[in-house]
C-alpha positions as CSV (number, residue, x, y, z in Angstrom):
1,X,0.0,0.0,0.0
2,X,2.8,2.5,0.8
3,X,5.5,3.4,-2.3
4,X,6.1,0.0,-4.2
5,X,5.2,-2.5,-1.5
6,X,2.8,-5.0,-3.0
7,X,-0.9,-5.2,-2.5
8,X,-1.3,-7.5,1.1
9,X,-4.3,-9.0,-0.5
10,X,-2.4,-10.2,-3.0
11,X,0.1,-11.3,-1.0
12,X,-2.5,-13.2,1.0
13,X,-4.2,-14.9,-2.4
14,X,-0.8,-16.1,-3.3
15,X,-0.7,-18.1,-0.1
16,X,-4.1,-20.3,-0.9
17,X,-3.3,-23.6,-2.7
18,X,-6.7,-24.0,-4.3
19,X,-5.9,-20.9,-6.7
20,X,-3.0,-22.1,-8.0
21,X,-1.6,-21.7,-10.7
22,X,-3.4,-18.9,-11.7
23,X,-2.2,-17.2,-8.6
24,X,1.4,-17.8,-8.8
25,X,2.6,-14.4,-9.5
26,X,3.1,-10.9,-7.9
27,X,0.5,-8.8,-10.1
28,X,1.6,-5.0,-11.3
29,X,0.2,-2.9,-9.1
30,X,-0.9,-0.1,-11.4
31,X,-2.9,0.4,-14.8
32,X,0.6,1.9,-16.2
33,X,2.4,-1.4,-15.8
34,X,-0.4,-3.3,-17.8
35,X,0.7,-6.1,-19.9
36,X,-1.0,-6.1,-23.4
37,X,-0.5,-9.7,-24.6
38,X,-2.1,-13.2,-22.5
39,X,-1.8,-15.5,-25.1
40,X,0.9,-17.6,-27.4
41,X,1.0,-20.2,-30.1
42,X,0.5,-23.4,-27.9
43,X,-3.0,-21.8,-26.9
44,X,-4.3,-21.3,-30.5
45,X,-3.6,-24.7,-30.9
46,X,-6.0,-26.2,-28.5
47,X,-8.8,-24.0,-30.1
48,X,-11.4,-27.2,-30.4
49,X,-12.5,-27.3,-34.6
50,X,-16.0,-27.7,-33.8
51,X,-18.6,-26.1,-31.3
52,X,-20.2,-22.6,-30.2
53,X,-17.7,-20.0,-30.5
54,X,-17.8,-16.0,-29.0
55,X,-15.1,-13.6,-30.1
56,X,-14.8,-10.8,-28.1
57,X,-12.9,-8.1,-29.5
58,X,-11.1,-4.4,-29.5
59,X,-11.8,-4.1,-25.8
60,X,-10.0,-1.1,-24.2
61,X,-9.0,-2.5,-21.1
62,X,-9.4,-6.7,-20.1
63,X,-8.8,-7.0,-16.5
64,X,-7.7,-10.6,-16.0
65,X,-7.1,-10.8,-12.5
66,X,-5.0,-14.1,-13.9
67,X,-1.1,-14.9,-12.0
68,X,0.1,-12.1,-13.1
69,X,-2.9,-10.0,-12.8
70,X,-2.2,-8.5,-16.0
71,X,-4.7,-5.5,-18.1
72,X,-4.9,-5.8,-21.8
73,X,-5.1,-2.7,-23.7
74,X,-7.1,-3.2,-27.3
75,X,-7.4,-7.1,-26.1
76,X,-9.6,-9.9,-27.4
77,X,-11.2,-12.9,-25.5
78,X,-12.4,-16.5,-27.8
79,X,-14.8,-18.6,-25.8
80,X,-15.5,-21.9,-27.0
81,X,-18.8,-23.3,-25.2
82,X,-18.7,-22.3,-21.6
83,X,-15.0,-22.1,-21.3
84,X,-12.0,-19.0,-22.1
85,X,-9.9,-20.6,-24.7
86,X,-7.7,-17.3,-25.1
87,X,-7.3,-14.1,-24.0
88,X,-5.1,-11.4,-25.8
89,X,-4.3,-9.3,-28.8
90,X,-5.3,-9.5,-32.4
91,X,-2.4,-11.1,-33.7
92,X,-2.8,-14.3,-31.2
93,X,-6.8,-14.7,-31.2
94,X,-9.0,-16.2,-33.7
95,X,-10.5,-13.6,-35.7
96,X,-13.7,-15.1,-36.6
97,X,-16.3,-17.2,-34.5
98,X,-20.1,-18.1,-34.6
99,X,-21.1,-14.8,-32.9
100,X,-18.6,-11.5,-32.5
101,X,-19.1,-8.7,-30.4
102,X,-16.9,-5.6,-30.9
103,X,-16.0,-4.2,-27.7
104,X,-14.5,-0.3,-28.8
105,X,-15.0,2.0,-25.9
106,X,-15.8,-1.0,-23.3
107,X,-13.9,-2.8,-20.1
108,X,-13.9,-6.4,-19.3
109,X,-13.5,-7.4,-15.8
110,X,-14.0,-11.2,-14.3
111,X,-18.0,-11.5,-13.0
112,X,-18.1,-10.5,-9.8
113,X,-18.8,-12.9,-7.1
114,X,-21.9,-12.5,-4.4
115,X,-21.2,-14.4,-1.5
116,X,-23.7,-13.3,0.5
117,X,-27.8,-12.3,0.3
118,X,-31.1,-12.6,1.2
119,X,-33.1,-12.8,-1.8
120,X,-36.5,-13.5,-0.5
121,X,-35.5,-10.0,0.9
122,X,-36.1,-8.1,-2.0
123,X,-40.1,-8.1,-1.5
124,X,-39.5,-5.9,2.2
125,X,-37.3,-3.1,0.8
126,X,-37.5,0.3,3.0
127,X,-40.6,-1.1,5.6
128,X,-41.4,1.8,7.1
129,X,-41.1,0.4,11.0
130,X,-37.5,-1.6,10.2
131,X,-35.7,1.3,8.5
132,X,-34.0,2.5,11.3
133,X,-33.6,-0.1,13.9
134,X,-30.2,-2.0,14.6
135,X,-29.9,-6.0,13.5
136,X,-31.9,-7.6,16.5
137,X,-34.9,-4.9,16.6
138,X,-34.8,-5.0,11.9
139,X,-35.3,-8.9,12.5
140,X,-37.8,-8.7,15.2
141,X,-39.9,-6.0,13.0
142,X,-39.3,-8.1,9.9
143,X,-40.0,-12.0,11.1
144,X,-44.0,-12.0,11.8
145,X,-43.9,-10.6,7.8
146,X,-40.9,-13.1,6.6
147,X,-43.7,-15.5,8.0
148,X,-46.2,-15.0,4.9
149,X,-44.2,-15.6,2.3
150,X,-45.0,-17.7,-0.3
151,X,-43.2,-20.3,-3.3
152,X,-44.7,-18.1,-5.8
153,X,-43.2,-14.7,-3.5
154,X,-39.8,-16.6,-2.9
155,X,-39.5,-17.9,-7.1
156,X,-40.2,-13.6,-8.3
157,X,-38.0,-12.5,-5.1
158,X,-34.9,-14.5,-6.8
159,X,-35.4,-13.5,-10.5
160,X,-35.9,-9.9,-9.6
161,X,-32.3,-9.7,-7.1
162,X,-30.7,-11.8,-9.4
163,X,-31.4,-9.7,-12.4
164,X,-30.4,-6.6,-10.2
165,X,-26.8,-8.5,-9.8
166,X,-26.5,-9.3,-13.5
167,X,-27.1,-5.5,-14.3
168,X,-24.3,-4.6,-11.8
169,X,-22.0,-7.5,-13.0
170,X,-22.3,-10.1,-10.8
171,X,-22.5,-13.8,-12.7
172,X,-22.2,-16.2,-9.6
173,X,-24.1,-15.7,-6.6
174,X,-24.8,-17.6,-2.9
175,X,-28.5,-17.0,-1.3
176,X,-29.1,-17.9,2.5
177,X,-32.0,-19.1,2.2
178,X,-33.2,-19.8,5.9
179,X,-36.8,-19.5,6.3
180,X,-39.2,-22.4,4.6
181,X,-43.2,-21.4,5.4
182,X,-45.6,-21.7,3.5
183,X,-44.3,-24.7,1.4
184,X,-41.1,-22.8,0.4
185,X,-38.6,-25.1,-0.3
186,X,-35.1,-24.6,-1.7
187,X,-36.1,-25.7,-5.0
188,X,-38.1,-22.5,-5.8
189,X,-35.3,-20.1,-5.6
190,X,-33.0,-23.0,-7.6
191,X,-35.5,-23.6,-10.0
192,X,-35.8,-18.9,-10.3
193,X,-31.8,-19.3,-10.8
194,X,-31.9,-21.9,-13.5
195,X,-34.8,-19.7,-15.7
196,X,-32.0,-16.6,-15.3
197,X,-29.2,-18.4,-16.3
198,X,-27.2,-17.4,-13.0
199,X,-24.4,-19.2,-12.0
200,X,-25.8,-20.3,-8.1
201,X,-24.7,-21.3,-4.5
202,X,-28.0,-22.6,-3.0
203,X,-27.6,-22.0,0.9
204,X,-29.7,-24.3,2.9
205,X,-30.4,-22.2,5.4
206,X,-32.4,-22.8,8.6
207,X,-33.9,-22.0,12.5
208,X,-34.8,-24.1,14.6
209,X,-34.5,-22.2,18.7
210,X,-37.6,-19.9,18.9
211,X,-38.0,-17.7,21.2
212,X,-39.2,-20.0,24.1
213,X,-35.5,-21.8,23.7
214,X,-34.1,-18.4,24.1
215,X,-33.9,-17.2,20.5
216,X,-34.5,-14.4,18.8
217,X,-37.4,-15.6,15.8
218,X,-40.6,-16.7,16.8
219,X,-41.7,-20.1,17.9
220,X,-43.8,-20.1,14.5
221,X,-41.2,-19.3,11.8
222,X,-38.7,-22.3,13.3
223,X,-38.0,-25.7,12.0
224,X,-37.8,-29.2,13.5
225,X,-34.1,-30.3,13.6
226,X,-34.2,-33.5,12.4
227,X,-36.7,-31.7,9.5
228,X,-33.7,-29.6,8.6
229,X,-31.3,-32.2,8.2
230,X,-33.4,-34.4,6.3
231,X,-34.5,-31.5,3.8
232,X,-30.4,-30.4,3.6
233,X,-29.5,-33.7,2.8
234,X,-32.3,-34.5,0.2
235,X,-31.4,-31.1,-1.6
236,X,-27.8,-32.1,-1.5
237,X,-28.7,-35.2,-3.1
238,X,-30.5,-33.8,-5.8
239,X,-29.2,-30.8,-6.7
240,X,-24.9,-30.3,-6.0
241,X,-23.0,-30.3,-8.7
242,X,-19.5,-30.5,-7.8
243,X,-17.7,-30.8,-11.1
244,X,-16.0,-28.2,-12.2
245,X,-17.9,-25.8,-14.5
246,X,-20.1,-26.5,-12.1
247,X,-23.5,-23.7,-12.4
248,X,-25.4,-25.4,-9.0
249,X,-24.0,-26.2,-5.6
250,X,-25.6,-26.3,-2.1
251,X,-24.3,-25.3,0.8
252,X,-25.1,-26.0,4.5
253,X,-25.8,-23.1,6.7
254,X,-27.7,-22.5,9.5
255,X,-28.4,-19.1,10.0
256,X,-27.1,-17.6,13.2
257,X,-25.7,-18.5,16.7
258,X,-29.1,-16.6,17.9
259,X,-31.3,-18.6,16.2
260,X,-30.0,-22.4,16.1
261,X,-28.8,-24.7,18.5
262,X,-25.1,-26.2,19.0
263,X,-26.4,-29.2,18.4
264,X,-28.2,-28.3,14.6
265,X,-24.4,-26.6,13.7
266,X,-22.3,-30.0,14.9
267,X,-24.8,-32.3,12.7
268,X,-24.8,-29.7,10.1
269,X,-21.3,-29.8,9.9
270,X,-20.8,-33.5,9.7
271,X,-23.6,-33.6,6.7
272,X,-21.5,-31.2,4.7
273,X,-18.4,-32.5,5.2
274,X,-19.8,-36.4,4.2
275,X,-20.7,-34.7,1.1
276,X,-18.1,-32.7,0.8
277,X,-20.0,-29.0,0.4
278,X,-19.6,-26.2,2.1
279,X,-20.8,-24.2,5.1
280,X,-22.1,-20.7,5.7
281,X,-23.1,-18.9,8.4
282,X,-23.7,-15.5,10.3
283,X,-21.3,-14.5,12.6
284,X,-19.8,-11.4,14.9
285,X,-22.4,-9.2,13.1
286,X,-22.8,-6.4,15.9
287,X,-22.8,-6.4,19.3
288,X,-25.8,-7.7,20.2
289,X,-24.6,-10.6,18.3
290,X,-21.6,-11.0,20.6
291,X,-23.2,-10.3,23.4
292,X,-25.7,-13.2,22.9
293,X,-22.9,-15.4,22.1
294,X,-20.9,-14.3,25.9
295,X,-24.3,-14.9,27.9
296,X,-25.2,-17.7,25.9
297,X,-22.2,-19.9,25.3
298,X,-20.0,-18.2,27.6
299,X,-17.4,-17.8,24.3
300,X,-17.1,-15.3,22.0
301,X,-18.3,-16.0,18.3
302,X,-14.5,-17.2,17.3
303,X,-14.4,-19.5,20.6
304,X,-18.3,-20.8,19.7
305,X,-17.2,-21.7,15.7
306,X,-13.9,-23.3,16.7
307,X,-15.6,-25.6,19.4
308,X,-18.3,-26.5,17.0
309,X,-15.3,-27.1,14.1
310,X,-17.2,-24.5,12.2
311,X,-14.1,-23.5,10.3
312,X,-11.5,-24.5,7.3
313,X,-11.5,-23.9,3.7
314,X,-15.1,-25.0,3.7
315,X,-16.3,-22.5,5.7
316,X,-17.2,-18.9,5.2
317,X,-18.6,-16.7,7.3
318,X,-20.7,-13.6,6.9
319,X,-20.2,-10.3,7.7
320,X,-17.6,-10.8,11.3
321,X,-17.8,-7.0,12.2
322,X,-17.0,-7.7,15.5
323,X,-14.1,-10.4,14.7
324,X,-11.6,-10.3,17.7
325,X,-7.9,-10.2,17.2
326,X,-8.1,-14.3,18.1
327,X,-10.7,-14.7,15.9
328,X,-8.9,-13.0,12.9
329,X,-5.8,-15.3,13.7
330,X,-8.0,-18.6,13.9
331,X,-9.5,-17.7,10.5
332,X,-6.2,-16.8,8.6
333,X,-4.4,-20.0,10.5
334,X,-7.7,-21.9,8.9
335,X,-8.7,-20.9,5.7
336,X,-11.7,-19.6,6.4
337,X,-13.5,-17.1,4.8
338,X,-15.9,-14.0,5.5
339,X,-18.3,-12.3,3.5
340,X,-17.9,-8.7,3.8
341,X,-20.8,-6.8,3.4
342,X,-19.9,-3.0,4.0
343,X,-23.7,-1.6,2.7
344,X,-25.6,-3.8,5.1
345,X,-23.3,-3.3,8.2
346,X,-23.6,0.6,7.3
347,X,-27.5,0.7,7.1
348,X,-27.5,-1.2,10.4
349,X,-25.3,0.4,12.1
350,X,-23.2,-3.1,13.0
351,X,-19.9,-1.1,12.3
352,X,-17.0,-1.4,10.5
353,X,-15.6,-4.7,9.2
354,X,-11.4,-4.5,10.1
355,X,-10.9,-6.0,6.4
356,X,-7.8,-4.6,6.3
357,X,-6.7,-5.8,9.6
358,X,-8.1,-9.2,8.0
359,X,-6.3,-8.8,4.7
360,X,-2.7,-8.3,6.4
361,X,-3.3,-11.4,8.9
362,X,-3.6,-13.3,5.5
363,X,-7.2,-14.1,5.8
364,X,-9.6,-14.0,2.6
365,X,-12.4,-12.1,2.0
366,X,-15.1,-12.3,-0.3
367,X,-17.8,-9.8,-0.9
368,X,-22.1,-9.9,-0.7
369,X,-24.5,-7.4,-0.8
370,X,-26.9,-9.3,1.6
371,X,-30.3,-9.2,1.8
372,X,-32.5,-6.3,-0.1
373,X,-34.0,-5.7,3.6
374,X,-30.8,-4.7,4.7
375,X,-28.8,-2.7,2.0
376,X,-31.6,-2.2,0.3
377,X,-29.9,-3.0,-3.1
378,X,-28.4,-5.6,-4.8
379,X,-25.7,-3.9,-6.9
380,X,-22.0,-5.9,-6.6
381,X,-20.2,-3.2,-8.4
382,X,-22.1,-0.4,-6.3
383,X,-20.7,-3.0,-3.2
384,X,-17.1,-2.8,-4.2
385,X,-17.4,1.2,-4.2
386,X,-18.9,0.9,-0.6
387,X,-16.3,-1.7,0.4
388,X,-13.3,0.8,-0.5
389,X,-14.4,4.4,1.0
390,X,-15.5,2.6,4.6
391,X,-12.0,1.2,5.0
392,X,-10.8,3.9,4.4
393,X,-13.2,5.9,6.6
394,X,-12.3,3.2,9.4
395,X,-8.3,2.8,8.7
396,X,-7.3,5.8,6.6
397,X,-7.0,6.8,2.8
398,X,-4.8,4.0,1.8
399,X,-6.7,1.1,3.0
400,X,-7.8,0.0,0.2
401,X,-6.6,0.5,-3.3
402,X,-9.6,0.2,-6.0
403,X,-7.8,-2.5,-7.5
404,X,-7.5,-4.8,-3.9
405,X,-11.6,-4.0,-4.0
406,X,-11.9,-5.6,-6.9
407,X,-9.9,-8.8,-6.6
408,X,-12.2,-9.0,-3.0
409,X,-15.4,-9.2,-5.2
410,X,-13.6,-11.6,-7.4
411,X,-10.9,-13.9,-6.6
412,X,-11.8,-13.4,-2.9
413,X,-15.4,-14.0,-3.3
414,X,-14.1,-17.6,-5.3
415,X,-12.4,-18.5,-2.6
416,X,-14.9,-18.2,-0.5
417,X,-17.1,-20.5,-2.2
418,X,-14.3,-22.6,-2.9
419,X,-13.8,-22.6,-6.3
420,X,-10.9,-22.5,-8.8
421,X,-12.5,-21.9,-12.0
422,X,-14.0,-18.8,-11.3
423,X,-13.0,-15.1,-10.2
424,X,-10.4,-14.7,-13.3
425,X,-10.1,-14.4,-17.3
426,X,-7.1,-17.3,-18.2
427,X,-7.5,-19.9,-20.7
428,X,-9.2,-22.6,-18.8
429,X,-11.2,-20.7,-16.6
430,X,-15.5,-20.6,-17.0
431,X,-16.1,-17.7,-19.2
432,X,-17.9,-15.9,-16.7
433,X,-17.2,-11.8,-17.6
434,X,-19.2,-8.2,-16.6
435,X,-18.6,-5.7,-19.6
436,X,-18.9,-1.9,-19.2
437,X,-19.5,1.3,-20.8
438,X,-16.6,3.5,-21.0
439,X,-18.3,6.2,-22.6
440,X,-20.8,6.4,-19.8
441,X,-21.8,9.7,-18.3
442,X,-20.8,8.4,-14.9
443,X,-16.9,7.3,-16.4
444,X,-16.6,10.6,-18.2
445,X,-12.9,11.6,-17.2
446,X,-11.9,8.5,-15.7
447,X,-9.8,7.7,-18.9
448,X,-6.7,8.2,-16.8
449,X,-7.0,5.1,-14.9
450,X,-10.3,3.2,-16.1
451,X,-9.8,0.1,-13.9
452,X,-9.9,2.7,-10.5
453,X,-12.4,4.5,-12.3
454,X,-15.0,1.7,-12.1
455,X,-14.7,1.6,-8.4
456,X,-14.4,5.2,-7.5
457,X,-16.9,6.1,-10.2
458,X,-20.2,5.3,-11.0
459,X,-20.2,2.9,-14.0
460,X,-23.9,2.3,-13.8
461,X,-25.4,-1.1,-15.8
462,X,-23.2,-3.5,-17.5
463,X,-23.4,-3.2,-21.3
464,X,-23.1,-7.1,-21.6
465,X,-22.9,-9.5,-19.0
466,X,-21.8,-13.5,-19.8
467,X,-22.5,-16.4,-17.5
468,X,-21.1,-19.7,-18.9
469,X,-20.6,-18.8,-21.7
470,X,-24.2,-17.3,-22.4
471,X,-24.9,-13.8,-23.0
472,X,-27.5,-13.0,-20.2
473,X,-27.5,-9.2,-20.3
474,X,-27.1,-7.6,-23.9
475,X,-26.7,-3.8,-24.4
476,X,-27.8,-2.9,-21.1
477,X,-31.4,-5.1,-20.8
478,X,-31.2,-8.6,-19.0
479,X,-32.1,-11.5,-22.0
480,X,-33.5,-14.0,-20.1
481,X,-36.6,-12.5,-18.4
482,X,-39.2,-10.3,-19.5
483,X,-38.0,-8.1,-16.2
484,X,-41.0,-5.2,-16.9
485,X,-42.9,-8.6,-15.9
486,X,-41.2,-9.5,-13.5
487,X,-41.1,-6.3,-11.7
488,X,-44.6,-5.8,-12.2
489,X,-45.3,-9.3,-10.7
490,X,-42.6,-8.0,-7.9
491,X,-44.4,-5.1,-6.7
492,X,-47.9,-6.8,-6.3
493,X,-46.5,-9.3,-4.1
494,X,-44.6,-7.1,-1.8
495,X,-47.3,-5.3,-1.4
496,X,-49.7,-8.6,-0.6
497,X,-46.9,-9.4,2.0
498,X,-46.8,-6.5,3.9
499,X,-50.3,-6.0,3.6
500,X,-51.1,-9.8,4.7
């Protein structure tokens, strides 16, 4: 951060086997040290004869986030299928495919990564009586409405946030999912994902202590136990994919140390690990959390996730605001992750996450937007902004560059969901990509420094965004959904909801 010293995230990624080899490599640390070529003869001759090809081409800037982090002035991408083939300049790509877009006055950065939401949210934006409370007394206000919801309300809920994410160029995204009346089950917001083409960590989120047991959510919203594990496991069975390339997984997570007991995060934790998914969870979110956790337990949220073997490369946490110095150290020494959600923790007052503090003790960190009740937006690139101006209001101008933002929401974000094949543009890697206007009224002057200027500007809507492979947002308007339906739809069942 200071003089020439390299970025300590990206001293941190280097550490973390699972990226390798595409994380090999001190990266240049500004745009003027930009490589301009990604890709030699040996590539071009793996370019498969046959199948669905997308050249994308004259692009001002490519941000790879690859080994050497390198940013390709005038650079061209060839996608064959679902997968980056090569990345670089004219003279080393293909110059003809089935479909070519011409990408003059546009940046190309790797999707960003969502680690963290609410989607069901979406539908109890701004309630009057929760806009102003802190996390226990926004639950409290929010749960007896939460309790109406519907399949149908849960389905719209995830195709209206996840179209919001695509717009602001986000192609993979988790959803903790933790509340199941009504009929809800997992397989609505799965089935929502699969019609928008988004690339999808299922959480299988749960309660189960009410407020009799000493919880927070009442008796009425909660599950059975043995109810939860059965349902986690049957999703698990029917729905993780864990190849690579992979566009469903499920994840484990019950939802908070204040509303589930030791017991449902012990079994949940030896499900995932038989199956070999992850975990997710809230943690350290404020301090009513951590005073719950002291009176509770009699540990701190650290002490209570160690005990219960809540941590590893399989686990990541979300938000950990109020992360103690041995908590920071356990995570780092573990690989676990946290999901750092700067909006929500602002519009709730929780605080301010010690990323950097993180960052330097080597952890990773990912970023979400979390739920639309709580932010009240879904918009990843609008999330990296936020990320890098409350460091910096927290720990000073330089604690965070606009380039360590962006590898958080990317790289970091993969990690968290543990996953390789994700969070960079390399031959190899899904062909997962958020493209943006240069010319945009919002980017007007940042010419100097593009890459910053997407995070310290306001880029406003991708032009294109690909997931897979697949063109899912063209010229500004999302292609899979007719979203002035969708919203429409939206708006009539929020206000059913709240109405009841």
């Amino acid at each position: 951060m200071k003089g020439n010293t390299p970025d300590h995230l990206r001293r941190l990624l280097l550490k973390v086997p699972l990226m390798a080899p595409i994380l090999s490599t001190l990266p240049a640390s500004a745009a003027g040290n930009a490589v301009i070529q990604s890709t030699d003869k040996k590539h071009l001759s793996t370019i498969p004869a046959s199948g669905s090809t997308l050249l994308l081409k004259n692009a001002e800037v490519i941000v790879t986030m690859d080994e050497k982090r390198r940013e390709i002035k005038n650079g061209n991408i060839y996608i064959k299928d679902n997968i980056i083939v090569a990345i670089g300049n004219e003279q080393n790509i293909p110059t003809t495919a089935d479909r070519v877009i011409d990408l003059k006055g546009h940046i190309v950065i790797p999707g960003l990564i969502n680690t963290h939401h609410h989607m069901y949210q979406s539908l109890t934006r701004v309630i009057p009586n929760a806009q102003d409370g802190e996390l226990f007394k926004w639950l409290t206000t929010l749960y007896p409405i939460w309790e109406r919801l519907t399949p149908e309300m849960m389905k719209i809920a995830t195709k209206t946030s996840m179209a919001e994410l695509m717009l602001s160029g986000c192609t993979t995204s988790s959803d903790h999912q933790y509340v199941y009346p009504n009929g809800i089950k997992l397989d609505h917001s799965i089935e929502a994902a699969q019609e928008m083409g988004m690339r999808f960590h299922a959480c299988r989120g749960s309660m189960s202590v009410g407020r009799k047991q000493g919880g927070l959510p009442p008796d009425s919203i909660v599950e059975d136990e043995a109810l939860i594990l059965e349902d986690t496991q049957r999703v698990i069975e029917q729905f993780h994919d864990a190849s690579r390339g992979s566009m469903l997984r499920i994840v484990v997570a019950p939802c908070s140390p204040f509303s589930v007991s030791e017991q449902l995060m012990r079994e949940s934790a030896k499900l995932a690990r038989a199956h070999g998914v992850s975990m997710h969870t809230h943690l350290a979110e404020n301090v009513s959390d951590i005073e719950y956790s002291k009176k509770t337990f009699n540990k701190t949220p650290a002490q209570y996730v160690e005990d219960l073997e809540w941590v590893g490369h399989d686990v990541w946490h979300a938000h950990c605001v109020k992360l103690d110095d041995y908590g920071i150290k356990l995570f780092a020494r573990t690989g676990t992750g946290v999901a750092h959600c700067p909006c929500s923790n602002m519009r709730l007052g929780s605080g301010i996450a010690p990323v950097r503090h993180m960052l330097d003790a080597g952890m990773h960190v990912g970023m979400g937007v979390d739920g639309s009740a709580s932010n009240d937006s879904s918009d990843m690139i609008a999330e990296v902004r936020q990320a890098l101006l409350l460091q910096r209001v927290g720990f000073g101008p330089d604690a965070l560059t606009a380039r360590e933002a962006l590898e958080i929401a990317t790289l970091g974000g993969a990690k968290n969901l543990n996953r390789d094949d994700i969070g960079a543009l390399a031959p190899g890697m899904m062909a997962d990509m958020a493209i943006f206007r240069l010319d945009a009224i919002g980017m007007a002057g940042a010419n100097h420094d593009p890459v910053a200027g997407l995070v310290f500007c306001n880029p406003g809507s991708v032009a294109y965004s690909i997931i897979n492979g697949r063109v899912v947002v063209e010229e500004g308007k999302v292609v899979t959904a007719d979203m002035p339906v969708v919203i429409e739809h939206h708006n009539k069942l929020a206000l059913k909801l709240v109405a009841g």
